[in-house]
DSSP file (Angstrom, degrees, kcal/mol; ACC not computed):
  #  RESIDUE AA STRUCTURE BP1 BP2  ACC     N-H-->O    O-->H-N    N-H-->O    O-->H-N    TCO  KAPPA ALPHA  PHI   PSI    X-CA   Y-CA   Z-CA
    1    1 A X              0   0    0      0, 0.0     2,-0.5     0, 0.0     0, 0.0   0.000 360.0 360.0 360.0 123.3   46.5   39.1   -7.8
    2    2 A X        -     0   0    0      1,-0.1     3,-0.2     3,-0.0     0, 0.0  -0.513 360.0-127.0 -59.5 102.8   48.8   41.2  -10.2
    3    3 A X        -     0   0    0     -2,-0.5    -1,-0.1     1,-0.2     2,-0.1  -0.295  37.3 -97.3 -69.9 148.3   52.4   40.9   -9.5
    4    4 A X        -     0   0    0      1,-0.1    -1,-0.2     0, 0.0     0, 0.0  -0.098  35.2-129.6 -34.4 109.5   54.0   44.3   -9.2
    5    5 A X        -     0   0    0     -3,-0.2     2,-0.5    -2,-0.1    -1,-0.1  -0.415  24.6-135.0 -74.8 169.1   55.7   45.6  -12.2
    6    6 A X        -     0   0    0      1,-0.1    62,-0.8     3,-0.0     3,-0.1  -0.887  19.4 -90.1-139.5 157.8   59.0   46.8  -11.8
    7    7 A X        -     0   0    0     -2,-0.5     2,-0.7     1,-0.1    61,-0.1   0.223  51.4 -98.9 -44.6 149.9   61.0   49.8  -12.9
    8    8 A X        -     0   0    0     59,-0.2    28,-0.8    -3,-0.1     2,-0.4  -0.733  34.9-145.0 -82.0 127.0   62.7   49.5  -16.0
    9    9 A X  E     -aB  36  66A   0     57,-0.9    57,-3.1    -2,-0.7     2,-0.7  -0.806   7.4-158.1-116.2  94.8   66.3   48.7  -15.7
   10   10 A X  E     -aB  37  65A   0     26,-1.5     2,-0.8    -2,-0.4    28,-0.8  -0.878  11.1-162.8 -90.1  89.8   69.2   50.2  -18.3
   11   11 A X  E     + B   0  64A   0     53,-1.5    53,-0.6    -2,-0.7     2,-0.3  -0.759  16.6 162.4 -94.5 138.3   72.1   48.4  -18.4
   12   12 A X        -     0   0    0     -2,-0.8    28,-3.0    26,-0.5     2,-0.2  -0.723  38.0-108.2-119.5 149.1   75.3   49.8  -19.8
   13   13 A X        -     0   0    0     -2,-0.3     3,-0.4    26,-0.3    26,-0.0  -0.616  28.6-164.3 -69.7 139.5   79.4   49.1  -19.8
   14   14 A X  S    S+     0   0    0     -2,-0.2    -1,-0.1     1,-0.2    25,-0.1   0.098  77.3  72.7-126.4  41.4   80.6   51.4  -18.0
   15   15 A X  S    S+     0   0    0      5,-0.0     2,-0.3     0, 0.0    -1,-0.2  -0.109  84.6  87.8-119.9  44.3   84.1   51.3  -18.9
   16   16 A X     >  -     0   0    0     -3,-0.4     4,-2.8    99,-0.0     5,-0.1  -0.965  69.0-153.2-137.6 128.2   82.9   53.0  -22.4
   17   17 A X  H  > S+     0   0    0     -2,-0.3     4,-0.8    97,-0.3     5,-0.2   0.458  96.2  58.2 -91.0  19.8   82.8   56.7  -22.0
   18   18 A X  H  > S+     0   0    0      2,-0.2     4,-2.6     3,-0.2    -1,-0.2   0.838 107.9  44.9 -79.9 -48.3   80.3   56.9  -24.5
   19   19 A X  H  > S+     0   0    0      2,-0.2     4,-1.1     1,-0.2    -2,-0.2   0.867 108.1  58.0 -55.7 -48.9   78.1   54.6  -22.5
   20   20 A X  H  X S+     0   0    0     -4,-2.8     4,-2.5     2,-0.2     3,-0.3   0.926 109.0  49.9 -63.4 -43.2   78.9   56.6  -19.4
   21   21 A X  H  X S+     0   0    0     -4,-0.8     4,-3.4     1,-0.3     5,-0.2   1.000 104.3  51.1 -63.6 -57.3   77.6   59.7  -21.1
   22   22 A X  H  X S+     0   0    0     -4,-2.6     4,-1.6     2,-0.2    -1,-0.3   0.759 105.1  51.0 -39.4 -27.3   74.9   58.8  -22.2
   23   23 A X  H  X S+     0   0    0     -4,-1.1     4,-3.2    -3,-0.3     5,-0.2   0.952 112.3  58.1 -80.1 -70.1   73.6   57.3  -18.6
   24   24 A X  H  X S+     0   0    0     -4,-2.5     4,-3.4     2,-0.2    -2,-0.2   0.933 108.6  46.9 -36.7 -51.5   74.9   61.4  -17.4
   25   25 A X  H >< S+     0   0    0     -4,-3.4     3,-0.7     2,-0.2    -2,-0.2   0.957 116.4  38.8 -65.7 -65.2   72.3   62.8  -20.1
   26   26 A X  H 3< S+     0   0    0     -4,-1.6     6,-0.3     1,-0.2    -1,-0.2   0.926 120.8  50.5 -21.2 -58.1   69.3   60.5  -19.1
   27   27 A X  H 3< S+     0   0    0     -4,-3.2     4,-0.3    -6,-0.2    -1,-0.2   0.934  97.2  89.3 -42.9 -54.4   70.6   61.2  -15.8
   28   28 A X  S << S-     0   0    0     -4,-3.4     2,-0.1    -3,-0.7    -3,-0.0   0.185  97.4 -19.1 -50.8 160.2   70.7   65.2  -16.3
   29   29 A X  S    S+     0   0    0      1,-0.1     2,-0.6     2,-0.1    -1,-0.0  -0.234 133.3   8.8  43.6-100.7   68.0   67.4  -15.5
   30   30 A X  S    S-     0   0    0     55,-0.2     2,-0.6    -2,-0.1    -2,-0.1  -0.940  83.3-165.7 -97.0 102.2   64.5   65.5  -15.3
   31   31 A X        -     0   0    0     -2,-0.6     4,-0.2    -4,-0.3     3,-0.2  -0.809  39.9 -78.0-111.7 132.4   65.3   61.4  -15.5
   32   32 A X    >   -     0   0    0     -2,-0.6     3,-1.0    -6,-0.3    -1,-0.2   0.441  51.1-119.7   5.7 115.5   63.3   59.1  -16.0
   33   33 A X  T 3  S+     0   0    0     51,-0.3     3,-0.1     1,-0.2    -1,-0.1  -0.527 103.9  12.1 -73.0 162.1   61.2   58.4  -12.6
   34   34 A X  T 3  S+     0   0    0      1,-0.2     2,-0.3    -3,-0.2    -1,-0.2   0.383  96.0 144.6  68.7 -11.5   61.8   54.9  -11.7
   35   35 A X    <   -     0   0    0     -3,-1.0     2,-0.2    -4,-0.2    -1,-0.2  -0.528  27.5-172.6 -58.1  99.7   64.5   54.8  -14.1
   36   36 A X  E     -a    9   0A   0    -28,-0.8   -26,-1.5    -2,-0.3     2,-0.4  -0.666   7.9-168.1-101.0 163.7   67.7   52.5  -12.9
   37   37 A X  E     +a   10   0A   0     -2,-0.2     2,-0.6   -28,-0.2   -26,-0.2  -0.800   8.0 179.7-153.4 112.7   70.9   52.2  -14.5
   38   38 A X        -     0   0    0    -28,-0.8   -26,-0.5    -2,-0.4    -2,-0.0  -0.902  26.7-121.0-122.8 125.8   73.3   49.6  -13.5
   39   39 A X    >   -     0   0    0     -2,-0.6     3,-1.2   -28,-0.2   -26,-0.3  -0.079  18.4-127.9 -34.6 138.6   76.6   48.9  -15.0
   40   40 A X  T 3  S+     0   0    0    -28,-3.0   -27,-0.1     1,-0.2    -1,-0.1   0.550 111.4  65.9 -61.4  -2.5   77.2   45.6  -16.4
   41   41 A X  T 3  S+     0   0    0    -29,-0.2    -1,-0.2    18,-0.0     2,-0.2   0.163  84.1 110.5 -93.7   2.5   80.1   45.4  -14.4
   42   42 A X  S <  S-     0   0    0     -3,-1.2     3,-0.4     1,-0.1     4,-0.1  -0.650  78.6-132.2 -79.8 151.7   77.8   45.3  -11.1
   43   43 A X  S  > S+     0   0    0      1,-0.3     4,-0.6    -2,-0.2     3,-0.1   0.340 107.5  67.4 -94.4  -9.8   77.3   42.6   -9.0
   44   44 A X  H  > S+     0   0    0     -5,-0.2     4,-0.9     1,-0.1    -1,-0.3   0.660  96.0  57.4 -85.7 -24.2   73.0   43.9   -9.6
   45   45 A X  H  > S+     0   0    0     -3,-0.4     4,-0.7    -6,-0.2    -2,-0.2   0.517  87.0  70.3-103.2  12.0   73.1   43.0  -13.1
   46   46 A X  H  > S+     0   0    0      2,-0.1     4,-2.3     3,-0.1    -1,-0.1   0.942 105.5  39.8 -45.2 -79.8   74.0   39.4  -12.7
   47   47 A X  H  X S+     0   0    0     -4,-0.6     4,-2.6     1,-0.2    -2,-0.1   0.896 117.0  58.1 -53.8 -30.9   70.3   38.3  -11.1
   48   48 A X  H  X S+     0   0    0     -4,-0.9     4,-1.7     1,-0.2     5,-0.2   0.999 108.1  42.3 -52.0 -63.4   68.9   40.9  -14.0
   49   49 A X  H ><>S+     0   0    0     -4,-0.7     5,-1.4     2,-0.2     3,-1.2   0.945 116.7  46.7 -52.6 -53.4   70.6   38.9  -16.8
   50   50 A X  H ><5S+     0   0    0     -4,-2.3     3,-5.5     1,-0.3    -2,-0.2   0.973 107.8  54.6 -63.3 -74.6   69.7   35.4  -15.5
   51   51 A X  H 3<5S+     0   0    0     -4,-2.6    -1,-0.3     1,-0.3    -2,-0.2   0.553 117.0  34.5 -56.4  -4.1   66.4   36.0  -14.9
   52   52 A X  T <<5S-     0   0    0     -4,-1.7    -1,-0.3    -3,-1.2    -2,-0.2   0.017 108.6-118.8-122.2  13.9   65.8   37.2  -18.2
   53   53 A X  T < 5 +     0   0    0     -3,-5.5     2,-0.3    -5,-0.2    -3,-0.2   0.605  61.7 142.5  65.3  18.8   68.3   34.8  -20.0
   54   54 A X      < -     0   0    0     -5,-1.4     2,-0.3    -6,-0.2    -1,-0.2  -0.796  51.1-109.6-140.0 128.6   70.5   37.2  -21.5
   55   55 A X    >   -     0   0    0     -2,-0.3     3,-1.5     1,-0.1    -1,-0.1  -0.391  12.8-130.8 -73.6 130.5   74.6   36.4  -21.6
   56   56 A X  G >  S+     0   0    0     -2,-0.3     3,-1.7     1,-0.2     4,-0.5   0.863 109.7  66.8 -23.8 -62.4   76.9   38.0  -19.7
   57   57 A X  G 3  S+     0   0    0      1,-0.3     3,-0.3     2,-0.2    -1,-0.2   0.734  88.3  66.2 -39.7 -48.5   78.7   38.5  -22.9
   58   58 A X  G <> S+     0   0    0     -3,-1.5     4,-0.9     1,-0.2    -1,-0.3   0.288  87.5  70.8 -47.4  -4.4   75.8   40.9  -24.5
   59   59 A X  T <4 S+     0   0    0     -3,-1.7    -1,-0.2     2,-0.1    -2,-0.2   0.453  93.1  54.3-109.4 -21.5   76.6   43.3  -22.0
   60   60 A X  T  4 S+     0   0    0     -4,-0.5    -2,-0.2    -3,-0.3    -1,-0.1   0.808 116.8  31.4 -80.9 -16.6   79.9   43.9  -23.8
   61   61 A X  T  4 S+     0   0    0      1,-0.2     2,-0.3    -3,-0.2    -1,-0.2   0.724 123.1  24.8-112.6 -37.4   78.5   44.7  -27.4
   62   62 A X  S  < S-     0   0    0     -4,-0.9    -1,-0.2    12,-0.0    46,-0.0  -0.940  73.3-114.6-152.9 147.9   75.3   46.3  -26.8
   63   63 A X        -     0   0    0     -2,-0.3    11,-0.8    -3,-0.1     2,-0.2  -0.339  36.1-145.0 -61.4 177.5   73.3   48.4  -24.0
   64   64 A X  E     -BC  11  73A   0    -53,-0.6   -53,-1.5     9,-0.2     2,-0.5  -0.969  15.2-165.0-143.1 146.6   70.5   46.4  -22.8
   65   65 A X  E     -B   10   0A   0      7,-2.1     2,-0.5    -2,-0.2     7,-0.5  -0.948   6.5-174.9-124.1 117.5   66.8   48.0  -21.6
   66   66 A X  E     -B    9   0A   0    -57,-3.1   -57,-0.9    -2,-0.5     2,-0.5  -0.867   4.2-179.6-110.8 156.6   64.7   45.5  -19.7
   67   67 A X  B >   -D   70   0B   0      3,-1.2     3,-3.3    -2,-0.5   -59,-0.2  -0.980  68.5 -50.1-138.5 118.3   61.1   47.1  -19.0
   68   68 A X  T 3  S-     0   0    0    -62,-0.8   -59,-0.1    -2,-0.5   -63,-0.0  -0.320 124.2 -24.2  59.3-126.1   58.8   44.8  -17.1
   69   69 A X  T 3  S+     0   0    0     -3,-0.1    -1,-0.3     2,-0.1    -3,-0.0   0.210 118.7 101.8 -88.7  -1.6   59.2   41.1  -19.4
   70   70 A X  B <   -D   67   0B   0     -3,-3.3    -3,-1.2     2,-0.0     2,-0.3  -0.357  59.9-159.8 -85.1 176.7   60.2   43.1  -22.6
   71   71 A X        -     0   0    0     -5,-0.2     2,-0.3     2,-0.0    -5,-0.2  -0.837  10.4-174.3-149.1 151.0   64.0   43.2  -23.4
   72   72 A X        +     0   0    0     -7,-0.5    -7,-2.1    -2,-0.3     2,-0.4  -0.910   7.1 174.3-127.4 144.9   65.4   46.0  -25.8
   73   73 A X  B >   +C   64   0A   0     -2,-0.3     3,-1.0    -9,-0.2    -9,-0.2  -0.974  36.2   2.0-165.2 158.5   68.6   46.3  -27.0
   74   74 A X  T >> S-     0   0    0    -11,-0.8     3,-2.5    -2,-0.4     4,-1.4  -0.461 130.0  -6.4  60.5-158.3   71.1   48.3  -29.4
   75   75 A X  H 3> S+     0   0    0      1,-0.4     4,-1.6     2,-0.2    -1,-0.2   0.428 139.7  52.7 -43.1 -30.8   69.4   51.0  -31.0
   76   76 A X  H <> S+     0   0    0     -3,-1.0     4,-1.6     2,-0.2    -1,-0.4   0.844 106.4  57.9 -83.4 -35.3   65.7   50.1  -29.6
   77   77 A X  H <> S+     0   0    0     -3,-2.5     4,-1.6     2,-0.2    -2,-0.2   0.903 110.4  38.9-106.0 -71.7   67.2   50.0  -26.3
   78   78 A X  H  X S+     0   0    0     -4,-1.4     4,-0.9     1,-0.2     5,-0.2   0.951 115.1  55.8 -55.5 -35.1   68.6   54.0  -26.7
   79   79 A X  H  X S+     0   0    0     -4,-1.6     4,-1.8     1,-0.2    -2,-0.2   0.889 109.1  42.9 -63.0 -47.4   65.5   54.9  -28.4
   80   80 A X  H  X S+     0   0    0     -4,-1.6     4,-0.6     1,-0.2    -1,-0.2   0.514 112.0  54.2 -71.2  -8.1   63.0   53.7  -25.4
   81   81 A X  H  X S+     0   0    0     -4,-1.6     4,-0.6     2,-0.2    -1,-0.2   0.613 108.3  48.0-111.8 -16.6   65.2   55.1  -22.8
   82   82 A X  H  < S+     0   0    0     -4,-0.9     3,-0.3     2,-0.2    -2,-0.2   0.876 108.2  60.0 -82.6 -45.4   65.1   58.8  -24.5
   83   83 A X  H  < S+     0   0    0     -4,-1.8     3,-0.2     1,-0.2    -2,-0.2   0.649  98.0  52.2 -29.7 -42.7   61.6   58.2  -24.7
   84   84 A X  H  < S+     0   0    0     -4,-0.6   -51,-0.3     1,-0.2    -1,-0.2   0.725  93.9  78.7 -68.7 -32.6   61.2   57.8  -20.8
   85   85 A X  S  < S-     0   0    0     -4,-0.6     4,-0.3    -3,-0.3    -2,-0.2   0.260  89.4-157.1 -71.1   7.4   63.0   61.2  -20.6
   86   86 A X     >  +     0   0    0     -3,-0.2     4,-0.6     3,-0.1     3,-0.4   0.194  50.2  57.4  77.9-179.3   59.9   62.8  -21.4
   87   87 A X  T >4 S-     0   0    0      1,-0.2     3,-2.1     2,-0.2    -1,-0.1   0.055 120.0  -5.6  60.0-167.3   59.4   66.1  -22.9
   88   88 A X  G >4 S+     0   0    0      1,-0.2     3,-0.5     2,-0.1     4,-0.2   0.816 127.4  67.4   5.1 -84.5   61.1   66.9  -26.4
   89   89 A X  G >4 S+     0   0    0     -3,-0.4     3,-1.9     1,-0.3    -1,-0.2   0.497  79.8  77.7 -48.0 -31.2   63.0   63.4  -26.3
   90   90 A X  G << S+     0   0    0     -3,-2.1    -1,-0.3    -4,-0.6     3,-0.2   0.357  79.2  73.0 -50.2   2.3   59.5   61.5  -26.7
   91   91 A X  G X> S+     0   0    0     -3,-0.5     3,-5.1     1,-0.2     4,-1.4   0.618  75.1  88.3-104.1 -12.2   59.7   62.5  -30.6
   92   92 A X  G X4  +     0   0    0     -3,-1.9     3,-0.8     1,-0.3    -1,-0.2   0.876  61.8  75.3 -64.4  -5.9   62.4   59.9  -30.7
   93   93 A X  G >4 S+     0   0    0      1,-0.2     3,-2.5    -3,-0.2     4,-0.3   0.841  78.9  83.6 -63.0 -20.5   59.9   56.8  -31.4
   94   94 A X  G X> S+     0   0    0     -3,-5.1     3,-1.3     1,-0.3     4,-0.8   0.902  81.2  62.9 -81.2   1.6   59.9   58.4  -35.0
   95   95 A X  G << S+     0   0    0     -4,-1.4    -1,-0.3    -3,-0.8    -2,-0.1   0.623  76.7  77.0 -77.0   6.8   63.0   56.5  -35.4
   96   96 A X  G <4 S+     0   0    0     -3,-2.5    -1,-0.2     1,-0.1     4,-0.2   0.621  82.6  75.5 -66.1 -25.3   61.1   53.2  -35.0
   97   97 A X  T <4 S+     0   0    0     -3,-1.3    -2,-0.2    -4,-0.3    -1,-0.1   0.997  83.2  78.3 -53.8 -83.8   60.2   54.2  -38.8
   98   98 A X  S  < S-     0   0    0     -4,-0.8     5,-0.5     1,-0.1     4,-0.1   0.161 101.0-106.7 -29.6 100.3   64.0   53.0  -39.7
   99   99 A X    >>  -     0   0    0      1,-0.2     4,-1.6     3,-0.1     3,-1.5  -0.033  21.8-121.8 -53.3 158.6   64.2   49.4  -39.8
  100  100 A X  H 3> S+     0   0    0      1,-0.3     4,-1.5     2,-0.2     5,-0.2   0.704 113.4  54.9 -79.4 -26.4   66.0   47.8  -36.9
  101  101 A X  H 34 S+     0   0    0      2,-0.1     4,-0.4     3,-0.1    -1,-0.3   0.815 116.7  42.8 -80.3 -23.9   68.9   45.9  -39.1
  102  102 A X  H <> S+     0   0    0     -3,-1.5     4,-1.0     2,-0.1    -2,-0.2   0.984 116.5  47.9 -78.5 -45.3   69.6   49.8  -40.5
  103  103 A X  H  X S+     0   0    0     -4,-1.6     4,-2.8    -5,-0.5     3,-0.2   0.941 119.4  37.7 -43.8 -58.8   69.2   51.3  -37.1
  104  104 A X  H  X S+     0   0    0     -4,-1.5     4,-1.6     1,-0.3    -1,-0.2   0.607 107.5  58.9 -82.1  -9.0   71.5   48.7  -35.5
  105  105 A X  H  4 S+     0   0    0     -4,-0.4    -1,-0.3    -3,-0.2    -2,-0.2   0.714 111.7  46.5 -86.8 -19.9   74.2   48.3  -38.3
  106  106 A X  H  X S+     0   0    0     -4,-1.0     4,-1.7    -3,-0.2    -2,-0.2   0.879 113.6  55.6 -90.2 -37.3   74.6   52.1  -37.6
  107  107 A X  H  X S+     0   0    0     -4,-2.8     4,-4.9     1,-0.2    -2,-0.1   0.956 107.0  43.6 -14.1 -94.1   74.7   51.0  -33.9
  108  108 A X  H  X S+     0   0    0     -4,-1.6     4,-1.2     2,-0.2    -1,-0.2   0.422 104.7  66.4 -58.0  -1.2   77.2   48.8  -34.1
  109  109 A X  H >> S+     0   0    0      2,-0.2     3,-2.1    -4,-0.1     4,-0.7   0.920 111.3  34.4 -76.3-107.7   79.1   51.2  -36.2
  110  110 A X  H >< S+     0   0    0     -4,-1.7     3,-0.7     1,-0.3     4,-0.5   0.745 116.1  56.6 -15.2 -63.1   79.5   53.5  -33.4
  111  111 A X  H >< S+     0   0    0     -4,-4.9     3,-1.0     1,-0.3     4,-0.4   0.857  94.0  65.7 -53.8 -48.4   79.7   50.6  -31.0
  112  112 A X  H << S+     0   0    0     -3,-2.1     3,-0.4    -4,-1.2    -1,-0.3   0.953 118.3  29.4 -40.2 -56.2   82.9   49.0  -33.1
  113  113 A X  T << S+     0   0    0     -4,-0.7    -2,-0.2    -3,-0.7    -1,-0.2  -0.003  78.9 109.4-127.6  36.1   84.8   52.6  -31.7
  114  114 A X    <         0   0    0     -3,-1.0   -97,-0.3    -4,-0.5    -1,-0.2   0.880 360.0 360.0 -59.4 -50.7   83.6   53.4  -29.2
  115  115 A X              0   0    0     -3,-0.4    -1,-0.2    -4,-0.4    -2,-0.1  -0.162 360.0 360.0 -13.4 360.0   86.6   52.5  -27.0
């Protein structure tokens, strides 16, 4: 028997209003079905993080996307979650083209001042 997959799961700071916008645009109009998005500051992204091995402490630098057993994060993380938002936004996989250390140095760019 096939265990149940389960929605894919966005977690974000939400004391970054950058982060918090971004979760409102996903959010806005048509979002994602199934689609959650839970703060890293919720008492729901605790069991998330253990079960999937990922420090508490990662939640502070970088969004995190978990989709069934995959984990995404930084820039692959934003990319798959515009991707779920259908439509238009699906063209964003051609940024998978960019390698992931350019993607995520640009990331973390943004990420440094965010704040």
């Amino acid at each position: 028997m096939e265990k149940p997959r389960q929605n894919p799961v966005l977690i974000y700071d939400s004391e970054c209003r950058l982060c918090n916008s971004a979760v409102k645009f996903l959010k806005s109009e048509k979002a994602p079905e199934g689609f959650s998005f839970v703060s890293s500051s919720d008492s729901a992204a605790t069991p998330l993080l253990d079960r999937h091995r990922i420090k508490k402490s990662t939640t502070d630098k970088t969004v995190i996307l978990i989709d069934g057993n995959r984990i995404f994060t930084k820039s692959a993380a934003i990319i798959k979650a515009l991707q779920r938002k259908g439509h238009i936004w699906r063209l964003a996989g051609v940024f998978f083209i960019i390698p992931s250390f350019l993607r995520d140095f640009v990331y973390d760019w943004i990420a440094g001042r965010r704040k």
